[in-house]
N, C-alpha and C positions, 0 to 999 in steps of 0.2 A: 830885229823886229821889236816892236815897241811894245811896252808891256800894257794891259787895257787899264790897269790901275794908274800909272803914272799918267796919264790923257787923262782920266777922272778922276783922279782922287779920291776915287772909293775902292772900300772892301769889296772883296765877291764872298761876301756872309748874306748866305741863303737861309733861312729855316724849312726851306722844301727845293729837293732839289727833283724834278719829272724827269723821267727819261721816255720818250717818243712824245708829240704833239697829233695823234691820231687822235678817236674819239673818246676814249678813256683821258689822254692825258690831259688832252685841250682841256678837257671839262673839271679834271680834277685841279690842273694849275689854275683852272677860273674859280673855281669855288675858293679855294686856301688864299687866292687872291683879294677875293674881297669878307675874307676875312680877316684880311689886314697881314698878311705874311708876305714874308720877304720868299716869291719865286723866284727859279728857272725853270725853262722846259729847253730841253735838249732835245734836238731831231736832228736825223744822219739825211733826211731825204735835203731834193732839190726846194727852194723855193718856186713855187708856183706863181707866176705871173698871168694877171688875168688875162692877155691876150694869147696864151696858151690853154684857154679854154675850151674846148670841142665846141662850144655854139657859136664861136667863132669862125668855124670856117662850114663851107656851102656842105651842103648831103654830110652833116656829123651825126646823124641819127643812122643814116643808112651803113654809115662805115660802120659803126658803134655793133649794130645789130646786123647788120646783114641784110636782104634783100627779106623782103614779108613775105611770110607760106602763109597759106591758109592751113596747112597740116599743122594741125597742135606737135607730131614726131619731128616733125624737122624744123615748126618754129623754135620751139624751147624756151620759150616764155616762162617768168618765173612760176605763174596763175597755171601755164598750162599742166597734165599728169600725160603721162604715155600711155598710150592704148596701142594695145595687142591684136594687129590685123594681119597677123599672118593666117587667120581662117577665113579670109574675105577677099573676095574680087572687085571691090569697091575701097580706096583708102578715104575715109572720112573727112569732110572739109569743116571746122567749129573755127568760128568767130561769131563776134558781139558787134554787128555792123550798124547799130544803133545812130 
């Protein structure tokens, strides 16, 4: 295998070297970046290609979440809290059909 130095002709002399490119590191490699430092950001994940997007393919919303309740219990919505109807003969129906 060929070494990446000998193809380029450069050092790999980093003065920051990130390890994961999530939301911490992305941001931290972009900051120290245009501060004029020499990064890397190292990530273990897959490269994401856009056509591996969820809005690319038909019902991603539906797969994503599931089919819609009107029961705040069983949507689970981040907004929603859980209410305690075990004293009721009625289960609650809440949305915002606006």
């Amino acid at each position: 295998m060929t070494d990446m130095n000998e193809m380029t002709g450069q050092e790999d002399i980093y003065d920051a070297v990130i390890i994961g490119s999530g939301p911490s590191g992305a941001i931290t490699a972009h900051t120290l970046a245009l501060a004029g430092l020499r990064v890397v950001c190292l990530e273990q994940g897959d490269y994401a290609l856009p056509s591996d997007y969820a809005a690319n393919f038909d019902m991603w919303e539906l797969v994503a979440r599931g089919h819609w309740q009107a029961e705040p219990n069983r949507r689970r919505n981040p907004a929603d809290y859980p209410l305690d109807v075990s004293d009721t003969d009625l289960a609650p129906s809440m949305y915002s059909a606006v």
